[in-house]
C-alpha positions as CSV (number, residue, x, y, z in Angstrom):
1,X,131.4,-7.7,-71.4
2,X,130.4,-4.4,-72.0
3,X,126.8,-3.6,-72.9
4,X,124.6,-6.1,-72.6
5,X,120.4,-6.7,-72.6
6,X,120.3,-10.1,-71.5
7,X,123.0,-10.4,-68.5
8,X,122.5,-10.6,-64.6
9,X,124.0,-7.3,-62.9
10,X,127.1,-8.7,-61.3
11,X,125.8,-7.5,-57.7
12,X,122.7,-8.0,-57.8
13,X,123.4,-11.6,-59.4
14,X,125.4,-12.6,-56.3
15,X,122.4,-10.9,-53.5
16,X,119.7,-12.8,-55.4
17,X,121.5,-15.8,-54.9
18,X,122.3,-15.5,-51.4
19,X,118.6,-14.2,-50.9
20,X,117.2,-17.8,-52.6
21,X,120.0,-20.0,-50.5
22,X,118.3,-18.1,-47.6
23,X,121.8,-16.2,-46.5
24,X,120.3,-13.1,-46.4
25,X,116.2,-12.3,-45.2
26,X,114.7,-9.3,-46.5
27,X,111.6,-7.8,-46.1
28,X,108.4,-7.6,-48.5
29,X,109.5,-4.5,-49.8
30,X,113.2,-5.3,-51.4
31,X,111.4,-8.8,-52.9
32,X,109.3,-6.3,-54.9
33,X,112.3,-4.4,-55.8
34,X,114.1,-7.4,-56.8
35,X,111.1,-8.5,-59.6
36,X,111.4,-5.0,-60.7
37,X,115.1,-5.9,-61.4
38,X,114.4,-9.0,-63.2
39,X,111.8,-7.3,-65.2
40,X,114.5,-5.4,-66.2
41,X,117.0,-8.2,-67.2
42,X,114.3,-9.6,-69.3
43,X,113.7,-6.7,-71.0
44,X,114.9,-6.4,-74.3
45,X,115.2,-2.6,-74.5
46,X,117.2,-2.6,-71.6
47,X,121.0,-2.7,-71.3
48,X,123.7,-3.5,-68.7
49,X,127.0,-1.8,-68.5
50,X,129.5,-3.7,-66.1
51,X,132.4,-1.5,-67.6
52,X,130.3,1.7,-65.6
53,X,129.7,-0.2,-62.8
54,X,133.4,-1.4,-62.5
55,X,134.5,2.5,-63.1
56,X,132.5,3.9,-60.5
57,X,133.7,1.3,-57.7
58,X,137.8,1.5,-59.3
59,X,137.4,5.2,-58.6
60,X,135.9,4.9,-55.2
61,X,138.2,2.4,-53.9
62,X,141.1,4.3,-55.5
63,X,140.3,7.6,-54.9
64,X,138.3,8.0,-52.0
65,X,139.1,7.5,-48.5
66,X,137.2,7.8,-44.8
67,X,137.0,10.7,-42.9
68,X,139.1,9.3,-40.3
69,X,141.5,8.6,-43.3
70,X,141.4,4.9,-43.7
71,X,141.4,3.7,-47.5
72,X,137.5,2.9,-48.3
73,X,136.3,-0.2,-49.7
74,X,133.0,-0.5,-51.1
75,X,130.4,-2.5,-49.0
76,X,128.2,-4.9,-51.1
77,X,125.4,-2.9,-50.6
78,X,127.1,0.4,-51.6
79,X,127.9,-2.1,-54.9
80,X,124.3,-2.9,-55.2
81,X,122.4,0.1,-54.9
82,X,125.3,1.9,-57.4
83,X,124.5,-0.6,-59.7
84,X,121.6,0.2,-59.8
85,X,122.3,3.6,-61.1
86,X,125.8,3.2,-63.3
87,X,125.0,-0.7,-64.9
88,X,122.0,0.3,-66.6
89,X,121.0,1.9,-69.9
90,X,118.5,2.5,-72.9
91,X,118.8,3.8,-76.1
92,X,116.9,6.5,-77.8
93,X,116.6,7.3,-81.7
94,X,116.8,10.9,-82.3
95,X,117.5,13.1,-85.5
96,X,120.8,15.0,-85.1
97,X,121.5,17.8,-87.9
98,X,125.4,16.9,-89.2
99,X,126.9,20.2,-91.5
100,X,127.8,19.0,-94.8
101,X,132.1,18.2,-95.3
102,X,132.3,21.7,-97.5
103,X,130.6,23.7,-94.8
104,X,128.0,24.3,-96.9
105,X,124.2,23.0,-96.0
106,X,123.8,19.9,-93.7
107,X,121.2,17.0,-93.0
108,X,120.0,15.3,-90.4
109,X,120.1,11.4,-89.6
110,X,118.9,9.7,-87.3
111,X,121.3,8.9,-84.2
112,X,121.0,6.2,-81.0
113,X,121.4,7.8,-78.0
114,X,122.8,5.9,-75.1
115,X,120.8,7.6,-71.8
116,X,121.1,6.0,-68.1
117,X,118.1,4.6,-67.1
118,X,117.7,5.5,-63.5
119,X,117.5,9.4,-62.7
120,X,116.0,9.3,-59.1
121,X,117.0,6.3,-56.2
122,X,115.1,6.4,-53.1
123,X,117.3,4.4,-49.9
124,X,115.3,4.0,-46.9
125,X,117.5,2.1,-44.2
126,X,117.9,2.1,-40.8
127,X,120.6,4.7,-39.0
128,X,124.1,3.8,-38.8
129,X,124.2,2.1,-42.6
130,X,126.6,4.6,-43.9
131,X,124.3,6.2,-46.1
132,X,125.7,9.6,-46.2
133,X,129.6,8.0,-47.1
134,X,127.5,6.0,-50.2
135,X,126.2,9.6,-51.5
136,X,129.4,11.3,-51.1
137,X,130.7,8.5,-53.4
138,X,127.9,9.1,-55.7
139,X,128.7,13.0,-56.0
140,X,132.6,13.0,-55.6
141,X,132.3,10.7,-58.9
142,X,130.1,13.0,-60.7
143,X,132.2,15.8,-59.4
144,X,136.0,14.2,-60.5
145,X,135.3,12.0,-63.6
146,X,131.7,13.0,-65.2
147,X,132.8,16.4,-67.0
148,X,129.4,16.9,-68.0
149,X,128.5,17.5,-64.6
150,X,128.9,21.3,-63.4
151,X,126.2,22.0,-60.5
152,X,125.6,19.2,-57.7
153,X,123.9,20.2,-54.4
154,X,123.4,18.1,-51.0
155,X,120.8,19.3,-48.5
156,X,119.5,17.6,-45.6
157,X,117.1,19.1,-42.8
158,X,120.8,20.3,-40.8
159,X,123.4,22.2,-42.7
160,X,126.0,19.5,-40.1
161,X,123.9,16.4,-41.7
162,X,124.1,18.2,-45.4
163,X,127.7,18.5,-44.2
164,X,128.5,14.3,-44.0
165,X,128.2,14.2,-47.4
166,X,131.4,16.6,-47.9
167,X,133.5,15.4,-45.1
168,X,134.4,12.2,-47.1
169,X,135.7,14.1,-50.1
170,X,137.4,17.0,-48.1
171,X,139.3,14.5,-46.3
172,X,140.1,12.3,-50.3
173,X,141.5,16.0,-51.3
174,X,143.7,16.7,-48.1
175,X,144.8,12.9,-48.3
176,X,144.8,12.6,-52.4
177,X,146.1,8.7,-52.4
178,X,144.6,7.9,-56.0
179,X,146.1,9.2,-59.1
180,X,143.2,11.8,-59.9
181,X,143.3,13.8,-56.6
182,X,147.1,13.8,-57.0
183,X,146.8,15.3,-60.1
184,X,143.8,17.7,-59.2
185,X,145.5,18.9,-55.9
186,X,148.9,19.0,-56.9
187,X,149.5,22.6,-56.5
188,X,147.8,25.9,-54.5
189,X,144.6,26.9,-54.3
190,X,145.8,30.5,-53.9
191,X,147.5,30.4,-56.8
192,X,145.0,31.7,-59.3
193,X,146.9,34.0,-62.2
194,X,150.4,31.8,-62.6
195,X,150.2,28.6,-64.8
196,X,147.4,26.0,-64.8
197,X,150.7,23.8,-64.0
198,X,151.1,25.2,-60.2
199,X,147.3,25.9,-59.7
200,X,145.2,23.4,-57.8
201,X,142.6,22.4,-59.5
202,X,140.0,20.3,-56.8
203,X,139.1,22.4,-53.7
204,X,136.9,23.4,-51.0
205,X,136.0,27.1,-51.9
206,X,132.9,29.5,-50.2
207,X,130.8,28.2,-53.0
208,X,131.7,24.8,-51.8
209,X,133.6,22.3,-53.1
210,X,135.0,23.1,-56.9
211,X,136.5,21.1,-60.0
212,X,137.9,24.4,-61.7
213,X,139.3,21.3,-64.7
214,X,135.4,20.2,-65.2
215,X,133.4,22.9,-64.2
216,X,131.7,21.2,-61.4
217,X,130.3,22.8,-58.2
218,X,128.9,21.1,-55.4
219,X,127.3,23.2,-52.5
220,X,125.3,22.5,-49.3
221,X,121.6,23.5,-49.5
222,X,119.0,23.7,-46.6
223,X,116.0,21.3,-47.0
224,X,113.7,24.2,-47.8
225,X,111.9,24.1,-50.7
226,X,112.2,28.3,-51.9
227,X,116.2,27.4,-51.5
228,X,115.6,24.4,-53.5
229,X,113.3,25.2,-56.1
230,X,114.3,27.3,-59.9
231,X,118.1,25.1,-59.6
232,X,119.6,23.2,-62.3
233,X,121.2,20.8,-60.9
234,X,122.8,17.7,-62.9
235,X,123.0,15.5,-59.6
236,X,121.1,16.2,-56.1
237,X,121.4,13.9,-53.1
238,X,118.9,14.3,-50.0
239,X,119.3,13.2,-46.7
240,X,116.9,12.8,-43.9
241,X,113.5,13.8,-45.9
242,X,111.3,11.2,-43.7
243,X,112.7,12.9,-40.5
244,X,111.9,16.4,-40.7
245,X,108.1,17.9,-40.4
246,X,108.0,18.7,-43.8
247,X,104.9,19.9,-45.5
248,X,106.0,19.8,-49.5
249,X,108.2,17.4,-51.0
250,X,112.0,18.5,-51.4
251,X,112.7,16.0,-54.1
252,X,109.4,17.4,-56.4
253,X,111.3,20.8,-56.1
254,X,114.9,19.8,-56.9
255,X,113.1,17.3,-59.6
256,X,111.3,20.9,-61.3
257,X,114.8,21.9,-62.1
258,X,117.0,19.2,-63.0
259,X,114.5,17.6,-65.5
260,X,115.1,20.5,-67.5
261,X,118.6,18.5,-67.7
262,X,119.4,15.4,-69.6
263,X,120.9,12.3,-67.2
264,X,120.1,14.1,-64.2
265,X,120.2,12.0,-61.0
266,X,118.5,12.4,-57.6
267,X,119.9,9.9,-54.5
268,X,117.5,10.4,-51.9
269,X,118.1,8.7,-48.8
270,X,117.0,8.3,-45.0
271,X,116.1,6.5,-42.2
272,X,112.6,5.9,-41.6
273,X,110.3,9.0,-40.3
274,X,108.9,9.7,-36.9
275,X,106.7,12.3,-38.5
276,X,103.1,11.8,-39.8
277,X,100.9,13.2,-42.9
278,X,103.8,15.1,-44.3
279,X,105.5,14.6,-48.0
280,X,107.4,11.5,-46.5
281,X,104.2,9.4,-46.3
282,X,102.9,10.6,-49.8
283,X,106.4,9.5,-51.3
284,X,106.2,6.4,-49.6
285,X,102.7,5.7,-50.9
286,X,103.7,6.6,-54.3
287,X,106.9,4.4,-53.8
288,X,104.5,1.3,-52.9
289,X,102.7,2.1,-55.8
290,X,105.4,1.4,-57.9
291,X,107.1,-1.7,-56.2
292,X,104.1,-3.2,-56.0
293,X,103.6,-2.9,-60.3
294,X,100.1,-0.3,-60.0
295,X,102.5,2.2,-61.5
296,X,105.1,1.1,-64.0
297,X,108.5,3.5,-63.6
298,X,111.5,2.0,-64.5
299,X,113.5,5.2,-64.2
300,X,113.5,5.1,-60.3
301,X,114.9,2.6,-57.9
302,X,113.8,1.8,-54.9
303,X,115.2,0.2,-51.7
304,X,113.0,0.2,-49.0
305,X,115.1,-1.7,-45.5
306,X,112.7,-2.6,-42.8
307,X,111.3,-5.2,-40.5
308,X,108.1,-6.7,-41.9
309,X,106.8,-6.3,-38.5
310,X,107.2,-5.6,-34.8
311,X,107.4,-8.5,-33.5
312,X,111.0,-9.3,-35.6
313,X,112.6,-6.5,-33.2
314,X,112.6,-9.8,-31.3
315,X,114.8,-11.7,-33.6
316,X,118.4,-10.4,-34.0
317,X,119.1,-12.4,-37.2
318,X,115.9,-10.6,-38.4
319,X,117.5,-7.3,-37.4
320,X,119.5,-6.8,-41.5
321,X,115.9,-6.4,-42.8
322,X,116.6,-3.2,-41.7
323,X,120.0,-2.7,-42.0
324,X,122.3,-4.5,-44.5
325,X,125.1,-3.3,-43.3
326,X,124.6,-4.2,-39.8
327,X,127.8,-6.0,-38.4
328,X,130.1,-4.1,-40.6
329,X,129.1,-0.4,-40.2
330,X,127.3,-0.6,-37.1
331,X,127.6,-3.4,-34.1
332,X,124.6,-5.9,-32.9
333,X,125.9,-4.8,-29.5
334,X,124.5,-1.1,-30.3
335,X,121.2,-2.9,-31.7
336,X,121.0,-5.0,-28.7
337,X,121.5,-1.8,-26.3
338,X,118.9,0.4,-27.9
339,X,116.1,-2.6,-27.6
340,X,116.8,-2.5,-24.3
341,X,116.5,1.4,-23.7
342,X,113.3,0.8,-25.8
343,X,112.2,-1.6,-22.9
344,X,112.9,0.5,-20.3
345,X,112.2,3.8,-21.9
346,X,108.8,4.4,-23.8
347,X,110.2,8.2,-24.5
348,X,112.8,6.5,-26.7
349,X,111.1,3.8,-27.8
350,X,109.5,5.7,-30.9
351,X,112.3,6.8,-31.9
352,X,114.0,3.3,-31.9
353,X,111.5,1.3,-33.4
354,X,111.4,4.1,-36.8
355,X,115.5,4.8,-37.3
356,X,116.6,1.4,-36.0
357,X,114.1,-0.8,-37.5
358,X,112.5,0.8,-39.8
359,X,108.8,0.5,-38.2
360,X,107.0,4.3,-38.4
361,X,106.0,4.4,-35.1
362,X,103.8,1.4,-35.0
363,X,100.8,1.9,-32.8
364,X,102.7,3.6,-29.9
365,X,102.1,7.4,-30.1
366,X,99.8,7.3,-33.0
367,X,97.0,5.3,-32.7
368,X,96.9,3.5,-36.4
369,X,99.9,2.1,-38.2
370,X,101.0,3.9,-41.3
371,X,99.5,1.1,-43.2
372,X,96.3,0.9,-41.6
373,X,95.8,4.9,-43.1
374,X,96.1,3.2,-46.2
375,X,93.0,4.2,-48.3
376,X,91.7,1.6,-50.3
377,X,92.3,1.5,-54.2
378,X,89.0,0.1,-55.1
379,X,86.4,3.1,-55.0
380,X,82.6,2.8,-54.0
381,X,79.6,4.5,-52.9
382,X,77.4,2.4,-50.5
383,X,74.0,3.4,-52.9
384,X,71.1,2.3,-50.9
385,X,73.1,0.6,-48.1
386,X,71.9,1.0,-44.3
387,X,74.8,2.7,-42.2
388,X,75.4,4.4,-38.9
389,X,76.5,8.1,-38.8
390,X,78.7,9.8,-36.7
391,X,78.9,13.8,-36.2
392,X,81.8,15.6,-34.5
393,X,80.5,19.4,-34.9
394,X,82.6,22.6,-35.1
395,X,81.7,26.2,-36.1
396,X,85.5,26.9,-35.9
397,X,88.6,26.1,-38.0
398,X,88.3,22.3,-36.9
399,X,86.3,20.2,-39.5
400,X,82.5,19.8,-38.8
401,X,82.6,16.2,-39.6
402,X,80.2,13.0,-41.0
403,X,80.8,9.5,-41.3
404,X,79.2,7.1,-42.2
405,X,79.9,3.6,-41.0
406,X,78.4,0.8,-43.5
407,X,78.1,-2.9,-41.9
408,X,79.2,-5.5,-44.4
409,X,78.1,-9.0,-44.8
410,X,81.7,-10.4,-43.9
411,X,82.1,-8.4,-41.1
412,X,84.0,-5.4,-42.1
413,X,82.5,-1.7,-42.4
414,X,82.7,0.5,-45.1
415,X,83.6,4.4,-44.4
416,X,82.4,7.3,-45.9
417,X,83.0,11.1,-44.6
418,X,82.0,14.1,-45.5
419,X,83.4,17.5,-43.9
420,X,82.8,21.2,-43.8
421,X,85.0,24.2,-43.1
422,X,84.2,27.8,-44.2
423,X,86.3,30.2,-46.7
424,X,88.0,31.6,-44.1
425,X,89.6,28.7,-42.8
426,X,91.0,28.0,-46.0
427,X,92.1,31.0,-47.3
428,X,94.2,30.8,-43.7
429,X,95.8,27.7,-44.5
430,X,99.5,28.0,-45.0
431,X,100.4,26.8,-48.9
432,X,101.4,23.2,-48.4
433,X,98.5,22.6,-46.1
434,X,95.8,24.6,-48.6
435,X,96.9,22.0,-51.3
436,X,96.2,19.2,-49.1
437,X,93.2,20.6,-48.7
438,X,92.2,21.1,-52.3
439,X,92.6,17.4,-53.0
440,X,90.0,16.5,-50.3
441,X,87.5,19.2,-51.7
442,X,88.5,17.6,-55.0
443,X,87.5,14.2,-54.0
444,X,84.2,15.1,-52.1
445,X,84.8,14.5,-48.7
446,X,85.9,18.7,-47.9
447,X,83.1,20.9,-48.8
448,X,84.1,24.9,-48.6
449,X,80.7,26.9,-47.6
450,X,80.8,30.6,-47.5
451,X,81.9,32.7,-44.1
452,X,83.6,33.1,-41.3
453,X,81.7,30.5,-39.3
454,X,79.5,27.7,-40.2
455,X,76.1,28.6,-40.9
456,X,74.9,24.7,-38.9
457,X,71.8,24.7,-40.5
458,X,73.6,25.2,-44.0
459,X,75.5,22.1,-43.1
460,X,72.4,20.1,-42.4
461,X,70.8,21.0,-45.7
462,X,73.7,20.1,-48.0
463,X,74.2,16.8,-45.6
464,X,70.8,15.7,-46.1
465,X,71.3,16.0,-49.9
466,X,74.3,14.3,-49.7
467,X,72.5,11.2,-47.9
468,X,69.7,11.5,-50.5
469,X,71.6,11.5,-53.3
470,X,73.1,8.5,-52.4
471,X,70.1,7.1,-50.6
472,X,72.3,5.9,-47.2
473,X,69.5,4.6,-45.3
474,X,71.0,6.0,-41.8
475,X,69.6,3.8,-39.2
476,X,71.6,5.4,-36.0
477,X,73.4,8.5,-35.6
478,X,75.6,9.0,-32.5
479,X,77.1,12.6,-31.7
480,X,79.2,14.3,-29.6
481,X,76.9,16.6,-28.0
482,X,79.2,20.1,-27.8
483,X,77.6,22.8,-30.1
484,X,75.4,19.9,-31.5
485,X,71.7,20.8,-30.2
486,X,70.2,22.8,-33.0
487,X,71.8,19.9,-35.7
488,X,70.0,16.9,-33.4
489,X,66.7,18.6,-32.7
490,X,65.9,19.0,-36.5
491,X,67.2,15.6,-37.6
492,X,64.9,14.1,-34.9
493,X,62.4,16.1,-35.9
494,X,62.6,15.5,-39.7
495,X,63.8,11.5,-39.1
496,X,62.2,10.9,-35.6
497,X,64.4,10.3,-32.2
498,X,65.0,6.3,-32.7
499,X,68.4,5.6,-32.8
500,X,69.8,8.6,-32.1
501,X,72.8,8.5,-29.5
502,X,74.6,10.9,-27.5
503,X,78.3,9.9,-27.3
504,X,79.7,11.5,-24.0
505,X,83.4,12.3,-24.8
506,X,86.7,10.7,-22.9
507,X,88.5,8.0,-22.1
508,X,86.0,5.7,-19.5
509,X,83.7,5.9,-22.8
510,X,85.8,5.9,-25.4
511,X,88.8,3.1,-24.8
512,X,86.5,-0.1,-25.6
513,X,84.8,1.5,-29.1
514,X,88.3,2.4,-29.8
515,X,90.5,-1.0,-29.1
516,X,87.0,-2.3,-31.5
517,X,88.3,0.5,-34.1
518,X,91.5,-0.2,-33.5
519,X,91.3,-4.3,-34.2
520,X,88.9,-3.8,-37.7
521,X,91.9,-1.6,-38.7
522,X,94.3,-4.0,-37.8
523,X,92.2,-6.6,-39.6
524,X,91.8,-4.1,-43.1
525,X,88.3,-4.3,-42.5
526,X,87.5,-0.2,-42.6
527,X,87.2,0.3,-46.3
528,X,87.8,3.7,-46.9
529,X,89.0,5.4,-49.9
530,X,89.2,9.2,-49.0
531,X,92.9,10.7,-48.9
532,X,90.8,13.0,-46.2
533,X,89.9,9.9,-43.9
534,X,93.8,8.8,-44.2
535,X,95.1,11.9,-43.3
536,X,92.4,12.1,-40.2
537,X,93.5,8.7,-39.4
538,X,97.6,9.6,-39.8
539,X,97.2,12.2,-36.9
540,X,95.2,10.3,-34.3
541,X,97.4,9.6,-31.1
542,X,95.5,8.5,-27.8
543,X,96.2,9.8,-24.3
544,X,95.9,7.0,-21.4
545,X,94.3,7.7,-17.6
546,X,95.8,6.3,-14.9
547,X,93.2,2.5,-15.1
548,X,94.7,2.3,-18.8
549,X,91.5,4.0,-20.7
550,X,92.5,5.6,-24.4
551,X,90.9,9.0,-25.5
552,X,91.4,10.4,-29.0
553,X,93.8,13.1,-29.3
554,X,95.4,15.2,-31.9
555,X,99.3,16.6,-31.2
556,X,98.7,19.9,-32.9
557,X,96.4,22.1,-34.1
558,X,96.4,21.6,-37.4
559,X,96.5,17.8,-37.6
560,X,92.6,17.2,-37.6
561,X,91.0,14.1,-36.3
562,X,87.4,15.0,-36.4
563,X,86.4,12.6,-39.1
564,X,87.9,9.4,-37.0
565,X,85.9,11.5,-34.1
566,X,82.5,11.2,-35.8
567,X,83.8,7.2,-37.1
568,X,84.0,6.7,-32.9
569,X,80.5,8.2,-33.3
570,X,79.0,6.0,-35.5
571,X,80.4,2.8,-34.2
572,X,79.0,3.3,-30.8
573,X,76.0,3.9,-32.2
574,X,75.9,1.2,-34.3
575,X,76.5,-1.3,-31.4
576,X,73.8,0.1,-29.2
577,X,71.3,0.0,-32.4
578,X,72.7,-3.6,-33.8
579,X,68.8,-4.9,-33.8
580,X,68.3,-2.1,-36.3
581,X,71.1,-3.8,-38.7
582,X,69.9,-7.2,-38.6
């Protein structure tokens, strides 16, 4: 068939169809993906390749074998994410300069270039899918047959993970059952100043593994961005980068480099993340962004495996949501055994619910789902509207936090927060961190005042022009009362004492304002739109007494909770000045 800007991919052709006979469930996320695809079919502009597609898998199941040596065949979804990345193409015009027959003097014409459409594919699927053997096919092909290819890296947050990746085409060069490795390691590696004839040309060197015929390197790399950053590199795969506590994005940094590059491809793949407010969650936001059509990117592909919720961990034949190679790479006995240990085990259980199912620790350590830190798209102010606010004050490196709580007319709240730290805390904060911050100062919820420690009645003048500004008409203020007397005794002196609350901290006071919080957020009835009130939201965890009471809690230092600290605030004052709402 060839190319092509009207066929169905042969792959994907055959999963959509089992998807619509109802063989196969998937989740919310892969439906998205598959009306990106056929936006793509229907495009015009937009061209198919099966003779690429057919190539990459002949090679594979030719070439490349198992590390326990077995001859590999290609799993449909290895078929259907590679696709993906060899079946489709574009074409652009350029002007070329062509020298003149004689040698003398030359023009330039205008040429169609055929480029592959997809340079970056993000694979989030549950452990034990085989996604390390699917990018070692992706890099031993670039390696052996794409001579245009010379540097390829693999990184992952372990040099043994990074490792995986290699294993697959050590053990093809050892075995060499296909044609090409016969040819490329028929002779010595040692064997370096006789004839090309006896020299073996494929091999695993202290550079890493080598193509002396193409050119081609690929090394292992550690998942840190200065070794990452400043490389060229034609094809990158990533393992793991939801897993580790990483604070800037490893696939930006690799991206810097190999844009530079024309064709370059990034496979970026991993289980889901037991790690909060770090570059995972903003590539996953980014990543819904684009599935769900808000921002158009053909060039990346997406294939996001998961449960649509916890209560399918229930449901064994919804259990390939996640993983859509269960049954084939890994056993529903090993499913079944580690929802048990999840039972029986609440140390494991996170753990098990994020790499198994594909569920981000839903409510068990941290106290709001990753999509309930979703900020909303649409923005607003509240001008004029009554609201509750809520202080959690700090002269130190922790946020001296406001929110303000806004009832609504359908019974939702809106949210609004506004924060101070002082220069010093910031020019403290490590790089990745300071940036965050800057995008919260950006937005107006961080505001920077000078010194080493807050000036509190500084705060209190630049608050009440906040509130002024927007004319909140605060009706209740509750407050935590540590470090807060100065702050309280001018506002009631300025705005009189009615409906000012002190909010004792700890669990026998906080658990039933919290489960109240806790259900308006299940609900998606806190309308926030802050990236500073998400990432406050991200870090909360609660800690439980002995009668079952929650209290707020933050697992480190520097994962700051104060502005869901003053929301607590707000809320319980709100309840115990209703009257003043109605």
């Amino acid at each position: 068939m060839a190319l092509s800007n009207t066929a169905v991919p042969k792959y994907y052709g055959l999963f959509r169809d089992a998807v619509i006979r109802g063989d196969i469930p998937v989740n919310k996320e892969i439906s998205m993906e598959m009306n990106r695809i056929d936006d793509l079919i229907a495009n015009p502009g937009i061209y198919y390749d099966d003779q690429a597609v057919e190539g990459w898998i002949a090679y594979c199941e030719n070439e490349m074998t198992l590390t326990d040596g077995s001859d590999l065949r290609l799993l449909d979804s290895f078929k259907l994410w590679g696709e993906q990345i060899f079946g489709w193409y574009y074409f652009v015009e350029r002007s070329i300069y062509e020298p003149n027959p004689d040698g003398h003097g030359g023009r330039y014409v205008k040429r169609s270039i055929k480029k592959r459409l997809i340079n970056k594919q993000y694979l989030i699927v549950a452990r034990g899918a085989a996604k390390s053997m699917y990018a070692s096919c992706i890099q031993s092909y670039y390696l052996n047959v794409d001579t245009s290819t010379t540097h390829q890296i693999t990184t992952a947050p372990t040099m043994k993970l990074a490792e995986e990746v290699m294993s697959p085409i050590a053990t093809a060069i050892t075995r060499a059952r296909g044609p090409l490795f016969q040819f490329l390691t028929d002779g010595s590696i040692h064997n370096t100043t006789g004839s090309m004839a006896t020299r073996q040309l494929l091999g695993s060197t202290k550079k890493g593994i080598q193509n002396f015929l193409t050119g081609s390197l690929l090394e292992v790399r550690p998942l840190s961005i200065n070794k990452l950053q400043g490389l060229r590199c034609k094809v990158a795969t990533v393992d793991e980068w939801l897993s580790g506590d990483l604070r800037e994005d490893p696939i930006g940094a690799i991206e810097q480099g190999a844009s530079k590059l024309d064709d370059y491809l990034i496979v970026a793949t991993s289980s889901e993340g037991t790690v909060r407010n770090g570059s995972g969650d903003t590539i996953k936001m980014e990543l819904m962004d684009i599935l769900k059509g808000e921002y158009i990117n053909p060039h990346v592909s997406i294939w996001y495996y998961r449960l649509d919720s916890i209560d399918e961990v229930a449901y064994p034949d919804m259990w390939i949501k996640a993983n859509p190679n269960l049954g084939k790479t890994v056993t529903y006995e090993v499913y079944q055994n580690d929802v048990e240990r999840a039972e029986k085990a609440p140390a494991a259980r996170n753990d098990i619910l994020a790499k198994r199912f594909g569920i981000p620790l839903e409510g068990y350590t941290y106290f709001f789902t990753y999509e309930e830190t979703l900020p909303m798209k649409r923005k607003r102010d509240f001008w004029q509207m009554p609201c509750s606010m809520g202080a959690d004050l700090s002269q130190g490196d922790d946020f001296c936090a406001f929110t303000f709580l806004f009832p609504l007319s359908n019974g939702s709240f809106g949210v609004k927060t506004r924060n101070y730290i002082t220069t010093k805390t910031l020019m403290e904060l490590p790089t990745a961190m300071r940036a965050k911050y800057d995008t919260f100062v950006a937005e107006g919820s961080l505001i920077v005042l000078e010194g080493v420690v807050l000036n509190m009645m500084e705060v209190y003048d630049d608050l009440d022009n906040y509130i002024m500004n927007f004319q909140y008409d605060v009706r209740s203020f509750g407050y935590d009362p540590y470090g807060a007397q100065a702050f309280v005794e001018r506002w009631e002196r300025e705005n009189s004492p009615y409906g000012v609350v002190k909010v004792i901290q700890g669990a026998r006071t906080e658990s039933v304002p919290l489960g109240e919080i806790k259900k308006l957020s299940e609900e998606r009835m806190l309308l926030f739109d802050e990236d500073l009130m998400s990432f406050a939201m991200g870090n909360c965890i609660t800690l439980e007494d002995t009668n079952g009471n929650r209290k707020l809690f933050k697992k480190r230092r520097e994962q700051k909770i104060d502005a869901v600290a003053a929301l607590l605030d707000a809320y319980v004052a709100y309840k115990e000045n209703i009257e003043s709402f109605e």
